[in-house]
KEDREN-51683 format. One line per 2 residues: number of its first residue (from 0); their letters; for each residue x, y, z of C-alpha. Coordinates in nm, 3 decimals. Each point is the difference from the previous one (the first is absolute). Layout:
REM KEDREN-51683
NUM = A = X Y Z  ... $
This chain:
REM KEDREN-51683
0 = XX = 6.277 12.293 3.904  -0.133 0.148 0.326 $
2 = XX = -0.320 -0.162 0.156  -0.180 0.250 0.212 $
4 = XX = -0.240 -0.188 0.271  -0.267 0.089 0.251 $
6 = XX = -0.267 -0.237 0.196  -0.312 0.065 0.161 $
8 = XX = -0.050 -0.298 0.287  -0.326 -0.088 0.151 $
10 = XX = -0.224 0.168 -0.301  -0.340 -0.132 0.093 $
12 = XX = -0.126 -0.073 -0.328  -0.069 -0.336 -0.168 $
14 = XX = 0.341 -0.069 -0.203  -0.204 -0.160 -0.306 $
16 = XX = -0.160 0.348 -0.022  0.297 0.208 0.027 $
18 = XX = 0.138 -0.212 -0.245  -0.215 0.115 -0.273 $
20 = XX = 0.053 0.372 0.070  0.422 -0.091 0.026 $
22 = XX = -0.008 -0.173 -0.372  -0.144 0.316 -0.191 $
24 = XX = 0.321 0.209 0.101  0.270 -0.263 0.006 $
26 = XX = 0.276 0.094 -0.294  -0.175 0.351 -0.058 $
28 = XX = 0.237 0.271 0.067  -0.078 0.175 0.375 $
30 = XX = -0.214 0.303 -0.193  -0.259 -0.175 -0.149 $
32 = XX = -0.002 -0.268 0.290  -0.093 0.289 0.239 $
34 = XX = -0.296 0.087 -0.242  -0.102 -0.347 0.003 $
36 = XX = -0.059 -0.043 0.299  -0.095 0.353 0.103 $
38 = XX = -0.315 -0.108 -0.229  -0.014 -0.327 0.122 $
40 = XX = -0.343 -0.072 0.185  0.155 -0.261 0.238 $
42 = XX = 0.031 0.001 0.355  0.355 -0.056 -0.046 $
44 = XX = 0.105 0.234 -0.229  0.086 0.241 0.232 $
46 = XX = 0.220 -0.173 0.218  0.196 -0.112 -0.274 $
48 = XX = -0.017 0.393 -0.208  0.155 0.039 0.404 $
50 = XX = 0.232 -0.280 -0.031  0.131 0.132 -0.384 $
52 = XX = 0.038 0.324 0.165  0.212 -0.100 0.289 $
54 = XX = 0.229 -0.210 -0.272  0.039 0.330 -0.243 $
56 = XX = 0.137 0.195 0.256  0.227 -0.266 0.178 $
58 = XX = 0.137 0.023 -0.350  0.002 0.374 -0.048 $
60 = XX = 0.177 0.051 0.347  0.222 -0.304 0.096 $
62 = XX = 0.089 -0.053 -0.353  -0.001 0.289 -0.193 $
64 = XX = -0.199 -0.192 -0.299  -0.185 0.249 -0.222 $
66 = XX = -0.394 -0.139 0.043  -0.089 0.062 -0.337 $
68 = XX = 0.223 -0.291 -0.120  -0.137 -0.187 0.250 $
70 = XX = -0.265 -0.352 -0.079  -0.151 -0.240 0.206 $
72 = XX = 0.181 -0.310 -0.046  -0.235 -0.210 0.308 $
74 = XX = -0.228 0.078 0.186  0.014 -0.324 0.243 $
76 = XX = -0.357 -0.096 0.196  0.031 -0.282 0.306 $
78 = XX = -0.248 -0.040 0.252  0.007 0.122 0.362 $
80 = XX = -0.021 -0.216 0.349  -0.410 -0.062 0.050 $
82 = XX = -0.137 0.151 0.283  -0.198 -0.243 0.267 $
């Protein structure tokens, strides 16, 4: 089994907030998370529609993995460095 990952550093966003907007597409295969969170009214939702993106197409390209038998097995949300 082949785990596809991507990271966005430095996303100013609260992480608790994110969080909420990462849950509703974890396990959902990558379709119908990109139309969650292309109808998601969060701030975050579009880095992270972005993010899901960027991760479809490492897989498409570097790993020939068809995206339609793709899912979203994490979607992993840590907090950045605070800014004085």
């Amino acid at each position: 089994m082949t785990e596809i990952k991507a990271h966005l550093k430095y996303f100013r966003a609260a992480p608790r907030k994110t969080r909420l907007v990462a849950e509703t597409a974890k396990g959902l295969p990558v379709n119908a998370a990109v139309k969650q969170l292309m109808f998601a009214k969060k701030r975050s939702a579009p880095a992270l529609l972005k993010l899901l993106k960027s991760a479809v197409a490492n897989a498409k390209t570097n790993f020939k993995l068809d995206p339609e038998k793709l899912y979203i097995k994490e979607f992993k949300v840590d907090e950045a460095p605070m800014f004085k």
